[in-house]
N, C-alpha and C positions, 0 to 999 in steps of 0.2 A: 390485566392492569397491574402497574405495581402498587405495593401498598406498603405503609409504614411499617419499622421495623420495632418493637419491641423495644425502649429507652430515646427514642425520636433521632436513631437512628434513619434519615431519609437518602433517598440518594446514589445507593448501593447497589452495588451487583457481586453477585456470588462468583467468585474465581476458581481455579481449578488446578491439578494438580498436573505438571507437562508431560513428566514418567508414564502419565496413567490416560493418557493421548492417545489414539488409535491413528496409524499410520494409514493415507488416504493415496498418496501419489510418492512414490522413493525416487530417488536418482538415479541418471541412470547410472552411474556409476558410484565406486567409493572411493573417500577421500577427496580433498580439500579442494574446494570451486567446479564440484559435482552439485549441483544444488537443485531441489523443485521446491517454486513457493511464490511467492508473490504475487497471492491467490486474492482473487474477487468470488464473494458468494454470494448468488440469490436465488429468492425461493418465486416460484411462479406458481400464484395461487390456481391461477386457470386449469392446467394440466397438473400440478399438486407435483410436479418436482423441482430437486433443487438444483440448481446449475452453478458451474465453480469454473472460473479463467484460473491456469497459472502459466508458471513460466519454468521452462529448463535451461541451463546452463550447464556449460562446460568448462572445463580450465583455462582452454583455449580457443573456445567458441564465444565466450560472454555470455547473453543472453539470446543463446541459440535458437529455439524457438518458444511459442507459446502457444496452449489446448484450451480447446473448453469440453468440459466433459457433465456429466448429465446422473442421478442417481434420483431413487424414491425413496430414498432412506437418509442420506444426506453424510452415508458413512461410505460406501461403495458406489463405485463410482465408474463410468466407461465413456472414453474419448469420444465424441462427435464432431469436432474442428478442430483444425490445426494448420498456423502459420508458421514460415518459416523467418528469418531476419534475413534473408536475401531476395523475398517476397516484399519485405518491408523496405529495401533495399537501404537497410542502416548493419554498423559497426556489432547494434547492441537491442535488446527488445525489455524490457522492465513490466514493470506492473502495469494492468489495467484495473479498469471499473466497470463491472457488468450489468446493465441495466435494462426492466422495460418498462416504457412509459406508458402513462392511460392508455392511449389510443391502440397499443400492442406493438409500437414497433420496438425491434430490442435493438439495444444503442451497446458499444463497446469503444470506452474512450480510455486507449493504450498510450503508453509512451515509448520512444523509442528513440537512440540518436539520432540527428537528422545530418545526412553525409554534406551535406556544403556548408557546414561552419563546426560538427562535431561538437552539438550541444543538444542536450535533452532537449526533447519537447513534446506536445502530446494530439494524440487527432483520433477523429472519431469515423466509425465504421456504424451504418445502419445498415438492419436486414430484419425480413419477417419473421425469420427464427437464428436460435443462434450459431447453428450450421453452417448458415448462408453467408457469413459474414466474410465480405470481398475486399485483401488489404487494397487492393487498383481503386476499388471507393472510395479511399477516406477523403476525408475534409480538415482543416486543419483548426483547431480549439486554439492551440498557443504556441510558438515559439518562444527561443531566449529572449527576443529582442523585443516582441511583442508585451512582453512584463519589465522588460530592461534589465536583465540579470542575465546570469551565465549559463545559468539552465532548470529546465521546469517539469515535471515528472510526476509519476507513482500517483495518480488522480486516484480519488474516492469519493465519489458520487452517491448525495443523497437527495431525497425530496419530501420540502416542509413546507405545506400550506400549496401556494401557488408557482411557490421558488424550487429551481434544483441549485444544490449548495456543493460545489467542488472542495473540498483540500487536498494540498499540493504540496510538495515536495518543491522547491526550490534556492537556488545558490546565487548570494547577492555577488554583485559584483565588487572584490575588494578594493577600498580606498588609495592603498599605502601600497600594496605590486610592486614590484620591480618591475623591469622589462624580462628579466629572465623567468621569474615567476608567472605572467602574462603568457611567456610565449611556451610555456608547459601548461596552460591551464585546459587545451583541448588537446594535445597533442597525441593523448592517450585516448581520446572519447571521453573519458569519466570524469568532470572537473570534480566531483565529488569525492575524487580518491587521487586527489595532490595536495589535498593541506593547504591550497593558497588562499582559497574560501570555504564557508561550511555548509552546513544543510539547517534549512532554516523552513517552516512549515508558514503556506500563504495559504487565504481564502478567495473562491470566486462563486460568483452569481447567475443564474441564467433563469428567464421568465421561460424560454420552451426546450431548456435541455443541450440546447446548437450553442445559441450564441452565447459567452461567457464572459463577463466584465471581472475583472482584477477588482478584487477588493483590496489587498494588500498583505502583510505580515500578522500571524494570531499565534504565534508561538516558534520564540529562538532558541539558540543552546542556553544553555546557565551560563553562567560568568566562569564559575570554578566547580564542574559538578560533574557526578557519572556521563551527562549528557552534552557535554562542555565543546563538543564536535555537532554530534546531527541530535535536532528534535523534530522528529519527523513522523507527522498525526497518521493514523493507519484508520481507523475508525469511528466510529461515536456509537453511543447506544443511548435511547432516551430512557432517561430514570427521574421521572418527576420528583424533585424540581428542578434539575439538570439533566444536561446530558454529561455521561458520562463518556471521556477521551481516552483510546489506547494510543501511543506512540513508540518509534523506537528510540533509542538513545546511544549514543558513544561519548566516550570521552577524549577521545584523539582519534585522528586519521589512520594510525595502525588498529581500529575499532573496525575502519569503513568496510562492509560487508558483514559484519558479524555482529550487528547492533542487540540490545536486547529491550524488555519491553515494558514503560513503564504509562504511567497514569496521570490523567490532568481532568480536571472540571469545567464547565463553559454555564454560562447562562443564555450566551446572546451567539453565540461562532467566532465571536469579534476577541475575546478577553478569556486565557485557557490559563485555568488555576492551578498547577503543577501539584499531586499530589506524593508523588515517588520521588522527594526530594533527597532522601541521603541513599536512595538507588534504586536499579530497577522491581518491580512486583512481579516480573516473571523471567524464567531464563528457564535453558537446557543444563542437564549435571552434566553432559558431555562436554569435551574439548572447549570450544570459543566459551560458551556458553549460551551462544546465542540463540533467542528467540524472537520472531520479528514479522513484519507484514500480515500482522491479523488483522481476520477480517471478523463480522458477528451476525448472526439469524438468530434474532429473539420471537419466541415464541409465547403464548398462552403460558405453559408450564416446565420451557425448557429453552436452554442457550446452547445452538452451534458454537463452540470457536475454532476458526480457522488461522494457524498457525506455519511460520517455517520455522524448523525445529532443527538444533546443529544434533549430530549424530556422533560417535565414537570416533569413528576418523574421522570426522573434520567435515563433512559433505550433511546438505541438508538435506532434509526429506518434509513432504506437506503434510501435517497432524489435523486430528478435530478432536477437542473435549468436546461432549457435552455433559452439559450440569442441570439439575434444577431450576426451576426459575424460582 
């Protein structure tokens, strides 16, 4: 349990130092859009291990494929599935959310682009374990057009009370466009890295995990701030009397990719109190500086975090601190 801090300090979670990270998954290669991370972690009390999704990319792959790999320690770690993005038969593969529900079945809701319109969206994969998991299964959670925006992605999957509660990654569709701005806004795959709209973080709802209703918008960029491009929620951890939010940040479009990672507060999921308001609480000393798509396993006496961490030349590699709790 958490418990109050010493001056009524309440609220709080113990952060960490990135340097001092232990490296879980590297790239496969070095240097710039070499990247592994956009990592999902959970702990499966049954069998007592912890299981972790990421994703690899290449310069000229995108988001080439993505693993799920298995470890008892929650530091070491070895591959047990693996897709590919031509399996998924999309441009690009991004983060998922790795999940299992009461009943045991494990649920994995990925995003990826969707090749007839060249817009994020997200669909889910069940299997009795997470080996088994078949991209020819999925079912589809969301499309662009399903929320009415440009594109919907990077899910993080929790469950509170009787609800499973999604945050999202999504890009509104801008007002003011040109037609030449429009007709670049998929033209790449990524509407998130044209500058014509930004990354804006949504919430959604689901009573069995499947079906998911748009709640709508819980946190945009700043007006004029480090985040002034993407605010884009990665996590929460409960710390009574809130829950505590990591997310990433940029401040412009030459950011996208290399965000870094800052702090918000929530009461309700609906209403996120920005607390890393004149900059990010965490980064890499290397290159971009970025550090981004954490995920978090709170324990009794101890916090996973799971991190993409930028590296000396320019290429990420997937980090864990752990800290006290």
């Amino acid at each position: 349990m958490w418990t109050a801090m010493p001056g009524k300090n309440l609220g709080r979670v113990p952060l960490f130092d990135p340097q001092k990270g232990q490296t879980v998954i590297p790239p496969l290669s070095e240097g710039r859009g070499w990247w592994a991370g956009a990592c999902s972690a959970f702990y499966d009390e049954e069998s007592g291990k912890f299981y972790l999704y990421y994703r690899l990319r290449k310069p000229r792959g995108r988001g080439a494929e993505c693993r799920i790999a298995e470890s008892t320690d929650g530091v070491s770690f070895r591959d047990i599935w693996r897709a590919t993005k031509e399996e998924l038969d999309t441009p690009s593969i991004e983060r998922a959310s790795l999940f299992r529900s009461l009943d045991g079945v494990w649920r994995l809701y990925i995003s990826f682009v969707d090749p007839s319109d060249n817009k994020w969206r997200v669909d889910l994969l069940e299997a009795d374990s997470p080996e088994r998991f078949s991209p020819a299964d999925r079912q589809k959670v969301f499309t662009a057009s399903d929320v009415g925006v440009e594109g919907v992605k990077d899910p993080w999957v929790v469950r509170i009370g009787g609800l499973y509660y999604m945050l999202l990654s999504y890009a509104p569709s801008p007002q003011a466009a040109s037609p030449e701005e429009r007709a670049r806004m998929h033209a790449s795959a990524d509407v998130y890295a044209t500058g014509v709209t930004k990354s804006h973080s949504g919430l959604a709802a689901s009573s069995d995990g499947v079906n998911f209703r748009w709640l709508g918008d819980v946190l945009s960029p700043s007006e004029d701030g480090w985040d002034a491009y993407a605010a884009r929620l990665c996590c929460l951890v409960w710390a009574p009397p809130v829950f505590v939010a990591f997310y990433d940040g940029s401040r412009t479009v030459e950011e996208n990719y290399e965000e870094r990672t800052g702090l918000a507060l929530t009461w309700d999921l609906r209403h996120f109190e920005r607390v890393s308001t004149e900059g990010p609480v965490l980064t890499s000393p290397h290159a971009s500086g970025s550090l981004r798509y954490m995920d978090i396993l709170a324990f009794e006496d101890r916090i996973y975090y799971y991190y993409e961490f930028a590296r000396p030349g320019g290429s990420h590699e997937l980090r864990v601190s752990v800290v006290p709790r």
